[in-house]
PDB file with SEQRES, HELIX, SHEET and CRYST1 records, atoms N, CA, C and O in Angstrom:
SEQRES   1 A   66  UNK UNK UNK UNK UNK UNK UNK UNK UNK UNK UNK UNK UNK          
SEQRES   2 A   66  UNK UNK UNK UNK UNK UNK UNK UNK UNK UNK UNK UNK UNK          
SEQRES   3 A   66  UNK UNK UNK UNK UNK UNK UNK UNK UNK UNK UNK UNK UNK          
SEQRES   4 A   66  UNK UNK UNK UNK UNK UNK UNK UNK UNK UNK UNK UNK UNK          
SEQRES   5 A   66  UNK UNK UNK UNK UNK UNK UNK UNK UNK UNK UNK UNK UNK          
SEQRES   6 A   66  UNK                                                          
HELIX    1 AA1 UNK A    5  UNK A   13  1                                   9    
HELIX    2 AA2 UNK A   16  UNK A   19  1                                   4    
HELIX    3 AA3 UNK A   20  UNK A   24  5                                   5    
HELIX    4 AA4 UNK A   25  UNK A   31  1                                   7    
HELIX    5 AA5 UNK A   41  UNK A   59  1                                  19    
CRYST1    1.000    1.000    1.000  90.00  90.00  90.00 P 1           1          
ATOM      1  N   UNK A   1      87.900 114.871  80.478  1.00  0.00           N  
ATOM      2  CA  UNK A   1      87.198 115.604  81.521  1.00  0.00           C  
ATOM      3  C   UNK A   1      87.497 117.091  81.343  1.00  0.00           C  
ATOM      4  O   UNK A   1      88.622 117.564  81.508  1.00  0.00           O  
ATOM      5  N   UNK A   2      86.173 117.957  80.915  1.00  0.00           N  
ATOM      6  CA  UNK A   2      86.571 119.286  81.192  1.00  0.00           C  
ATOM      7  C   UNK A   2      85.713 120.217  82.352  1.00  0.00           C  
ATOM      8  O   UNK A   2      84.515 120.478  82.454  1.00  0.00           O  
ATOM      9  N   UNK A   3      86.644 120.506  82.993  1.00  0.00           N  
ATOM     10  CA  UNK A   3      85.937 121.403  84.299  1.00  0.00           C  
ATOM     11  C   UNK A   3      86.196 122.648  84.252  1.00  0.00           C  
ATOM     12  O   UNK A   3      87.396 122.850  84.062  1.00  0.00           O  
ATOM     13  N   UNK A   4      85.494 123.688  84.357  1.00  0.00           N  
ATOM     14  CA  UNK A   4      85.976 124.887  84.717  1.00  0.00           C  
ATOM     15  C   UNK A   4      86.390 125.324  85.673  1.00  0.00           C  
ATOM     16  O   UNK A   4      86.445 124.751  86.762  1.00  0.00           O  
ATOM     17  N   UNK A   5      86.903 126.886  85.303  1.00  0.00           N  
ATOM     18  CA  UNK A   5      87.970 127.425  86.762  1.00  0.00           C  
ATOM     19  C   UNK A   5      87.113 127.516  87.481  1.00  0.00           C  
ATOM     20  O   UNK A   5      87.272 126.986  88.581  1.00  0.00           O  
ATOM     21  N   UNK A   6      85.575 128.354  87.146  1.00  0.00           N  
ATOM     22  CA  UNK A   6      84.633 128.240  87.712  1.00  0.00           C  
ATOM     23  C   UNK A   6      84.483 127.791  88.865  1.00  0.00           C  
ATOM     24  O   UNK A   6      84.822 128.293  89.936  1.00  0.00           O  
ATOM     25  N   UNK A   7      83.776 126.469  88.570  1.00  0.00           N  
ATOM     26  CA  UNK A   7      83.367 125.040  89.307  1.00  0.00           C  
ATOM     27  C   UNK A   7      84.633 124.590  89.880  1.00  0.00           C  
ATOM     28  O   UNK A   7      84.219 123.729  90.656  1.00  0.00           O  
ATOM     29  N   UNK A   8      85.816 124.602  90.002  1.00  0.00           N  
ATOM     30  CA  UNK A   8      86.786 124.128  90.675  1.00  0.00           C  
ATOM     31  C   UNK A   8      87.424 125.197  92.004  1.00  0.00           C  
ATOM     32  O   UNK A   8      88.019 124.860  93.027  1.00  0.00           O  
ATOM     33  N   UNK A   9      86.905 127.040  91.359  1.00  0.00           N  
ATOM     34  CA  UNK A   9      86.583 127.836  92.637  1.00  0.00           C  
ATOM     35  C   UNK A   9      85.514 127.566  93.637  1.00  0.00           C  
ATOM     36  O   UNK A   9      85.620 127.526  94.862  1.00  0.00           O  
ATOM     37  N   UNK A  10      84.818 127.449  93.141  1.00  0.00           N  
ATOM     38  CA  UNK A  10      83.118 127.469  93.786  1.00  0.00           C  
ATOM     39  C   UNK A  10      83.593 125.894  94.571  1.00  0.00           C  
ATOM     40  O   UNK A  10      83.034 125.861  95.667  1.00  0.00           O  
ATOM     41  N   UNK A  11      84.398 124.676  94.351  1.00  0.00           N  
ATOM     42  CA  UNK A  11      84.104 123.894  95.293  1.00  0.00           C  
ATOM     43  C   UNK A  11      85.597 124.298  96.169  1.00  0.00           C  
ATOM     44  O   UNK A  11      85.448 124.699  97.323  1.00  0.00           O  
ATOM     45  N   UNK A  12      86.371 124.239  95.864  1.00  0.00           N  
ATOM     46  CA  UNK A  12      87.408 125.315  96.810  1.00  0.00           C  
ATOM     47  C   UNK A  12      86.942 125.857  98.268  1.00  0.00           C  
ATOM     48  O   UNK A  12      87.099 125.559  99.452  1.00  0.00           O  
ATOM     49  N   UNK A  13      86.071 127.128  97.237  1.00  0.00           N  
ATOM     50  CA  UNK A  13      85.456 127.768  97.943  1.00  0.00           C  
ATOM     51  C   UNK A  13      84.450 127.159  99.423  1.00  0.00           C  
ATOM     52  O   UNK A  13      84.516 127.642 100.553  1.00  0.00           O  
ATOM     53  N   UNK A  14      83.786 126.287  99.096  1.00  0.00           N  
ATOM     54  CA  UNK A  14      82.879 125.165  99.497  1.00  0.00           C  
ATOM     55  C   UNK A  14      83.759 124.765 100.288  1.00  0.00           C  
ATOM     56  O   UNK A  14      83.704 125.653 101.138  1.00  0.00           O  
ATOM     57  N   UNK A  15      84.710 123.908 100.700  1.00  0.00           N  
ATOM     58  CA  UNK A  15      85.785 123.561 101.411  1.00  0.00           C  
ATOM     59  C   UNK A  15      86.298 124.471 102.126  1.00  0.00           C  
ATOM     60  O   UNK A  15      86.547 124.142 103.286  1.00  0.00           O  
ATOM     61  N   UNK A  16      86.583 125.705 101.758  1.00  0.00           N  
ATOM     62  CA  UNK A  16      86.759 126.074 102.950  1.00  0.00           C  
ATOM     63  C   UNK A  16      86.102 126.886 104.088  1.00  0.00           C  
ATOM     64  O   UNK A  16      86.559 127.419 105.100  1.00  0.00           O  
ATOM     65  N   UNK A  17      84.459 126.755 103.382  1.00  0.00           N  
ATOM     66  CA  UNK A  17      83.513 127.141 104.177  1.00  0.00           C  
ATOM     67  C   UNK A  17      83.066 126.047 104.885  1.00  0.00           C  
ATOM     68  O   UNK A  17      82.198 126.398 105.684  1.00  0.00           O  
ATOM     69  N   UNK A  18      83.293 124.902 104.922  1.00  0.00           N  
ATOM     70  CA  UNK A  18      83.169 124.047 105.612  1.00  0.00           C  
ATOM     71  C   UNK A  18      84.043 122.992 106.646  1.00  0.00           C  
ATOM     72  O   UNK A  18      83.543 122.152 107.393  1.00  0.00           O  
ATOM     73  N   UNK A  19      85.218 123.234 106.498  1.00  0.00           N  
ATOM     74  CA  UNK A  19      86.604 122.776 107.088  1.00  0.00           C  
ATOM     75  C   UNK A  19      87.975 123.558 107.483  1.00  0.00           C  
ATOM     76  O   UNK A  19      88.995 123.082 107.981  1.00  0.00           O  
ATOM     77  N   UNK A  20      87.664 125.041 107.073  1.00  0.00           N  
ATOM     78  CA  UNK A  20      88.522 126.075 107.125  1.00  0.00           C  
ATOM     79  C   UNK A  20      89.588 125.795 107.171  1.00  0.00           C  
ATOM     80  O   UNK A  20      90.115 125.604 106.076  1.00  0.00           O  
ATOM     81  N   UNK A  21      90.660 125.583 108.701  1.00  0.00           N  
ATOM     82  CA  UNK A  21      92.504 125.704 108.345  1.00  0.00           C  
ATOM     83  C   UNK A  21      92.216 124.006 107.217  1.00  0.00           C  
ATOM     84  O   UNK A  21      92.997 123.997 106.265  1.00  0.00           O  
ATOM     85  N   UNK A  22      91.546 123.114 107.252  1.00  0.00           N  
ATOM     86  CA  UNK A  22      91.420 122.198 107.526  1.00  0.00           C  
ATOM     87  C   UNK A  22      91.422 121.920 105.933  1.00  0.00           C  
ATOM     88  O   UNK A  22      91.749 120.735 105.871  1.00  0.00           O  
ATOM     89  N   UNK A  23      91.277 122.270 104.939  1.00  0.00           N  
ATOM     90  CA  UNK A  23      90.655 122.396 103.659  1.00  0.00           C  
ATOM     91  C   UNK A  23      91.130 121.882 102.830  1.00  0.00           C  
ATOM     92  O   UNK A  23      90.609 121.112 102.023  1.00  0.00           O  
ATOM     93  N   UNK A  24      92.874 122.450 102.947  1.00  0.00           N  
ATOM     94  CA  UNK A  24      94.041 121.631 102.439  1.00  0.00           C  
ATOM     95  C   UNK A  24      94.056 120.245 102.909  1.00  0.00           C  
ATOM     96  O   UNK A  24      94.142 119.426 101.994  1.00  0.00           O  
ATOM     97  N   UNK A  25      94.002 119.821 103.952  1.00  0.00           N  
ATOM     98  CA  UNK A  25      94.143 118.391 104.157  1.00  0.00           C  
ATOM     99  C   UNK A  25      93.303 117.437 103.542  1.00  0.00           C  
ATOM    100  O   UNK A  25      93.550 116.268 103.245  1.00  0.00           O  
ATOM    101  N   UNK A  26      91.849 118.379 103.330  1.00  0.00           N  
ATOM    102  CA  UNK A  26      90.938 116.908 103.215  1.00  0.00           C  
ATOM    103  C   UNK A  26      90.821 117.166 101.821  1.00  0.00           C  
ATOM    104  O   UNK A  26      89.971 116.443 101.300  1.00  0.00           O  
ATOM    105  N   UNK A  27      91.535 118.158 100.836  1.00  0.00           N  
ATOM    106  CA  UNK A  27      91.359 118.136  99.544  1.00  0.00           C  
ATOM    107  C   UNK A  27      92.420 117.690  98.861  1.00  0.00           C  
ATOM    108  O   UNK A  27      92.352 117.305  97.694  1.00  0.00           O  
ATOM    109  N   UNK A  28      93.691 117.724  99.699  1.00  0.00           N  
ATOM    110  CA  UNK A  28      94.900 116.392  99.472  1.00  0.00           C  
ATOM    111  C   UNK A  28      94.043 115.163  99.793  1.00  0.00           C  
ATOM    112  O   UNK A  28      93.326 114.842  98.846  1.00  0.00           O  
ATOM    113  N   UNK A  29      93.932 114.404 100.864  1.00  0.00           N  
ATOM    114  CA  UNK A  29      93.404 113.306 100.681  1.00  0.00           C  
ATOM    115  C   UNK A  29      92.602 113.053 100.406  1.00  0.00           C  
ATOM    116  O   UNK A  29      92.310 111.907 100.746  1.00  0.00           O  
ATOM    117  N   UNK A  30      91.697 113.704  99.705  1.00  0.00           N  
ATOM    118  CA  UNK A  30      90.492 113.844  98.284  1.00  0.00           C  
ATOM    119  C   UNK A  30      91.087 112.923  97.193  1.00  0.00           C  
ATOM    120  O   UNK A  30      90.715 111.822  96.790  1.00  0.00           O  
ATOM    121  N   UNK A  31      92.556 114.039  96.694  1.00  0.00           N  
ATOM    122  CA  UNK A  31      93.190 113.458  95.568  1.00  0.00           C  
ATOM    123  C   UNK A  31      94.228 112.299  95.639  1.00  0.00           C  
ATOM    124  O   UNK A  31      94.885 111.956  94.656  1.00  0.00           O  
ATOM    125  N   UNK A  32      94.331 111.731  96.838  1.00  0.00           N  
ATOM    126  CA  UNK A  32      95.042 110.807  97.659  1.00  0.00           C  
ATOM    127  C   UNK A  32      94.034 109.667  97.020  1.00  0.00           C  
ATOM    128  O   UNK A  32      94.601 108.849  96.295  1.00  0.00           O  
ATOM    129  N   UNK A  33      92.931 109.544  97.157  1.00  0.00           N  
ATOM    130  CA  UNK A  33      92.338 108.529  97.336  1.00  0.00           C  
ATOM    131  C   UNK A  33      91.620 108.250  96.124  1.00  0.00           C  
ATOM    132  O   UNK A  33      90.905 107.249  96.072  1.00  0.00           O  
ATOM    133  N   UNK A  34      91.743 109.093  95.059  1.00  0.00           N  
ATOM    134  CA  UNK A  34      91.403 108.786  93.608  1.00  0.00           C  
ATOM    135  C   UNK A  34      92.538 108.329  92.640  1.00  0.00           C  
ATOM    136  O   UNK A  34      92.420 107.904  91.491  1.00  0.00           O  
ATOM    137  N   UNK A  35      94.121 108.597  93.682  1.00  0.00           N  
ATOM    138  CA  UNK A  35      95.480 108.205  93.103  1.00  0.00           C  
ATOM    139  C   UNK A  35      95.335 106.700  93.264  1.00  0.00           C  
ATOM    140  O   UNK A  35      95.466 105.780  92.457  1.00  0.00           O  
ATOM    141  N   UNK A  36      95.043 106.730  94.471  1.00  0.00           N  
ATOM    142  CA  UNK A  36      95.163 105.424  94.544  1.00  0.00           C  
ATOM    143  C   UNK A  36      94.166 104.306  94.284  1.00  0.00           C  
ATOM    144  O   UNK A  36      94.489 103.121  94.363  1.00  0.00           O  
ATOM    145  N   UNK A  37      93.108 104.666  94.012  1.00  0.00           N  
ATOM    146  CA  UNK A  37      91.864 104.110  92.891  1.00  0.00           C  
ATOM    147  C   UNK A  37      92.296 103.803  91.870  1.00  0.00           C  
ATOM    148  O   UNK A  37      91.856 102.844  91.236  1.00  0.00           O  
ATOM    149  N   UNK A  38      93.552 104.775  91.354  1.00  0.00           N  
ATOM    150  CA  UNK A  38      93.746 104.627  89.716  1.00  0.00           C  
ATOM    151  C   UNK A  38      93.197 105.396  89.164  1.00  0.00           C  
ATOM    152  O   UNK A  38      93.417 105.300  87.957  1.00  0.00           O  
ATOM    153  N   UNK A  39      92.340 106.417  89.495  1.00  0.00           N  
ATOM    154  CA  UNK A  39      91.674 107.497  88.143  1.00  0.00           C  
ATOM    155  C   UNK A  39      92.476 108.706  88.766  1.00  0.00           C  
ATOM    156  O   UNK A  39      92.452 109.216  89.887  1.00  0.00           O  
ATOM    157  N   UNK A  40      93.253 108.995  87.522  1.00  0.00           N  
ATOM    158  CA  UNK A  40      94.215 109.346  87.437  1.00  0.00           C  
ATOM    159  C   UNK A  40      93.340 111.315  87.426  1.00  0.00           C  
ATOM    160  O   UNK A  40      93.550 112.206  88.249  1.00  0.00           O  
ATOM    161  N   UNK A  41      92.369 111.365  86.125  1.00  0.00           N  
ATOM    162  CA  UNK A  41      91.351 112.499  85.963  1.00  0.00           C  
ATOM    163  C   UNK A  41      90.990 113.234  87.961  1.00  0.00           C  
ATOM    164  O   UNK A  41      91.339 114.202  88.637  1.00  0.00           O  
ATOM    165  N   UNK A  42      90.063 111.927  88.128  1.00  0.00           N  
ATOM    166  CA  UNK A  42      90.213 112.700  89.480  1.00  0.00           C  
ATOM    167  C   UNK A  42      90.943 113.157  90.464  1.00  0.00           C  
ATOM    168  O   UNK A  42      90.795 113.963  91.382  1.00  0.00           O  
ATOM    169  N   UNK A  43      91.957 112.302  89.978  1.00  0.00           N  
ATOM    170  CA  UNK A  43      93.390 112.928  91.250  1.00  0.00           C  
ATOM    171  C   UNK A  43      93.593 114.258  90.644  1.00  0.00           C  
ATOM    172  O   UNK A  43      93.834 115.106  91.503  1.00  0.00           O  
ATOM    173  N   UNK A  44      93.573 114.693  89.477  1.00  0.00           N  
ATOM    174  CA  UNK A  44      93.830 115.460  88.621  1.00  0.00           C  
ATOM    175  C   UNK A  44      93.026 116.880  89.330  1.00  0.00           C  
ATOM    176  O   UNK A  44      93.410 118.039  89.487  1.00  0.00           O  
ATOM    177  N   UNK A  45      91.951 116.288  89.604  1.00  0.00           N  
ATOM    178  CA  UNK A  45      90.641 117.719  89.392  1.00  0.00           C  
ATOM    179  C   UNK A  45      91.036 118.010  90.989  1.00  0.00           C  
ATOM    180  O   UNK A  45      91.158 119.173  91.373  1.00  0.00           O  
ATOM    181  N   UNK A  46      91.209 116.994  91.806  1.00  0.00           N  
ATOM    182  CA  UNK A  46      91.657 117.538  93.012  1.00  0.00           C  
ATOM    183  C   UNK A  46      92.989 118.616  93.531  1.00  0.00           C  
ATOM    184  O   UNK A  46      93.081 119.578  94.293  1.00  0.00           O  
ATOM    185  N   UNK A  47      93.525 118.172  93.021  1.00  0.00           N  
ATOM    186  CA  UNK A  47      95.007 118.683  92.966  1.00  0.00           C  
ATOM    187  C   UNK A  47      94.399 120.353  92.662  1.00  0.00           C  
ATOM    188  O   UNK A  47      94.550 121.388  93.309  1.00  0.00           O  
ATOM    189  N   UNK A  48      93.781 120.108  91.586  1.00  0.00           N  
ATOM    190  CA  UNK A  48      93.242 121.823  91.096  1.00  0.00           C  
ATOM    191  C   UNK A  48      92.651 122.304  91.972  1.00  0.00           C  
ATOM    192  O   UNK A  48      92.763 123.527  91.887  1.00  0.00           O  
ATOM    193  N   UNK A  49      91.961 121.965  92.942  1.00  0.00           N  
ATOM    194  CA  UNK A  49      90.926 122.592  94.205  1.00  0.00           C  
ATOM    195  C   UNK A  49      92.225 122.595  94.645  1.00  0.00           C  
ATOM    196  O   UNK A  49      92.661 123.743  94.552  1.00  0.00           O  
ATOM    197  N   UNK A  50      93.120 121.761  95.123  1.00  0.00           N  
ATOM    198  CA  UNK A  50      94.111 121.927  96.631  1.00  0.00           C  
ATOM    199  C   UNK A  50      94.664 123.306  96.137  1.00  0.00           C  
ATOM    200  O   UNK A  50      94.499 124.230  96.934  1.00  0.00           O  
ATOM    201  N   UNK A  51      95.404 123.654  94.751  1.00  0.00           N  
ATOM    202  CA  UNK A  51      95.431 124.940  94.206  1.00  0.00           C  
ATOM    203  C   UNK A  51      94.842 125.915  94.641  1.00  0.00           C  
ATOM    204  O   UNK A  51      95.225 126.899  95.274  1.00  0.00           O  
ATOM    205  N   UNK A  52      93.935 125.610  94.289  1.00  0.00           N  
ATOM    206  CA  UNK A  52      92.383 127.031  94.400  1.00  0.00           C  
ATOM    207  C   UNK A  52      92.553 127.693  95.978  1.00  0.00           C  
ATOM    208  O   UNK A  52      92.942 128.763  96.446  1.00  0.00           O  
ATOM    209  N   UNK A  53      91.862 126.000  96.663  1.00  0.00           N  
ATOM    210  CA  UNK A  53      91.933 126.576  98.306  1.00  0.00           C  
ATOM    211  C   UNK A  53      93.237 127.031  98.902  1.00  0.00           C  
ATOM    212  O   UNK A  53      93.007 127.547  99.995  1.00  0.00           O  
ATOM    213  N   UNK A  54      94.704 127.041  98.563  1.00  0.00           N  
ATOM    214  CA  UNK A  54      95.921 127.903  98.671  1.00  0.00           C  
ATOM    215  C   UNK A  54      95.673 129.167  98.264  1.00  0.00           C  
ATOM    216  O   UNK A  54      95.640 130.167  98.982  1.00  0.00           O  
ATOM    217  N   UNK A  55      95.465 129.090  96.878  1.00  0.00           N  
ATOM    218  CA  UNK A  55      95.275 130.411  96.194  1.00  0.00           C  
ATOM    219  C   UNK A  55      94.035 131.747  97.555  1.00  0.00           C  
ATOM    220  O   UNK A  55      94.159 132.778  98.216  1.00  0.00           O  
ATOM    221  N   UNK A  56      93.138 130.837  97.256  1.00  0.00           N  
ATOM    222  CA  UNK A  56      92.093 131.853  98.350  1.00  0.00           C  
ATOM    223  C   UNK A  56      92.298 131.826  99.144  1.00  0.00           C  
ATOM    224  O   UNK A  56      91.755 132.761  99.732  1.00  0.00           O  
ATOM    225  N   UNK A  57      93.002 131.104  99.911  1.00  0.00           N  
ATOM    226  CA  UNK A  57      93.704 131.248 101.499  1.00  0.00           C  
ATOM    227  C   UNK A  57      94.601 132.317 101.288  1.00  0.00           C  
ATOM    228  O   UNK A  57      94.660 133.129 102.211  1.00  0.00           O  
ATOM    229  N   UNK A  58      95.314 132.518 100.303  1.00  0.00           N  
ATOM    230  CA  UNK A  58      96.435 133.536 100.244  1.00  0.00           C  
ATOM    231  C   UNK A  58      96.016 134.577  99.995  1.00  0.00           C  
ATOM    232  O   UNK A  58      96.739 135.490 100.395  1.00  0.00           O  
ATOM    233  N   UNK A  59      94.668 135.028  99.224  1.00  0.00           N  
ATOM    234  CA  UNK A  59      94.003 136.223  98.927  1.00  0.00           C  
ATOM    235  C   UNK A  59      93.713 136.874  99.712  1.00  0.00           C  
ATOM    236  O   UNK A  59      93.829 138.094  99.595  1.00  0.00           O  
ATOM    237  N   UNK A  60      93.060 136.086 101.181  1.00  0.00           N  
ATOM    238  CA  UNK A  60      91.848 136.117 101.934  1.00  0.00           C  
ATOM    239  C   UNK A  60      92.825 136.808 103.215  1.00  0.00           C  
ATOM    240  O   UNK A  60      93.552 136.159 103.968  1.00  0.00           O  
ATOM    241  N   UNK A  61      92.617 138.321 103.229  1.00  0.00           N  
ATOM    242  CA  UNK A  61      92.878 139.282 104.033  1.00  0.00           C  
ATOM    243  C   UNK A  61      92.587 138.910 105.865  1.00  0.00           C  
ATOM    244  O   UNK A  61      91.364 138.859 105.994  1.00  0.00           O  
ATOM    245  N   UNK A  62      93.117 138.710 106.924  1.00  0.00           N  
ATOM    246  CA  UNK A  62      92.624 138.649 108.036  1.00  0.00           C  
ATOM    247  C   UNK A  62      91.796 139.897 108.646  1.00  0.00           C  
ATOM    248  O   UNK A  62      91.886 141.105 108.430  1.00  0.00           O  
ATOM    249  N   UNK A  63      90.673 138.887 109.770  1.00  0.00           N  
ATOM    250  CA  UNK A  63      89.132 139.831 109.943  1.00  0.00           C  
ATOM    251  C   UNK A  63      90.159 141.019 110.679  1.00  0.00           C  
ATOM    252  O   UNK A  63      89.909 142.151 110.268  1.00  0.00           O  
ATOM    253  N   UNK A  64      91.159 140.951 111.596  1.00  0.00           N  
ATOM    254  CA  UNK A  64      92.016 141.390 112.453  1.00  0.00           C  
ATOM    255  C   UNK A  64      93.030 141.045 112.120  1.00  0.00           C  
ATOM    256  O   UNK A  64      93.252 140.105 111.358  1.00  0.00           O  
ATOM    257  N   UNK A  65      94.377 142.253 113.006  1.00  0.00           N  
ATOM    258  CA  UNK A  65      95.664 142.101 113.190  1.00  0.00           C  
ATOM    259  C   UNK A  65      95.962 141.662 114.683  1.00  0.00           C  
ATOM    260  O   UNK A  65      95.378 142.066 115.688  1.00  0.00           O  
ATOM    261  N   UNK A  66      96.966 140.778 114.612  1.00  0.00           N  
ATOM    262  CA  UNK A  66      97.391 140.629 115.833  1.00  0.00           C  
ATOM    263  C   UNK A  66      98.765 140.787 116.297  1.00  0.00           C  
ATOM    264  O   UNK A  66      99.039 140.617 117.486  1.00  0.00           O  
TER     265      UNK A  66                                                      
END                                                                             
């Protein structure tokens, strides 16, 4: 399986336009549930988004200070 950084930002990204604080959880048990399928590849590609969506959570400047 080859994926790019690309395509593994862009669905990241996707996640957390759609689940925000929430993004990490459902992209751990994304890769939760392909572990335990046995395809080992997809637990794999998930793990790389749970990455990503940390990574851009950590980039991602607040709209405000409080």
């Amino acid at each position: 399986m080859h994926i790019f950084d690309k395509d593994v930002y862009r669905a990241a990204k996707l996640l957390i336009d759609q689940n925000g604080e929430e993004a990490v959880i459902v992209a751990s048990k994304r890769a939760d549930q392909f572990l335990a399928e046995g395809d080992r590849d997809g637990q794999r590609l998930w793990m790389q988004i749970v990455k990503a969506v940390l990574e851009l959570k950590n980039t991602t400047k607040p709209d405000r200070l409080n």
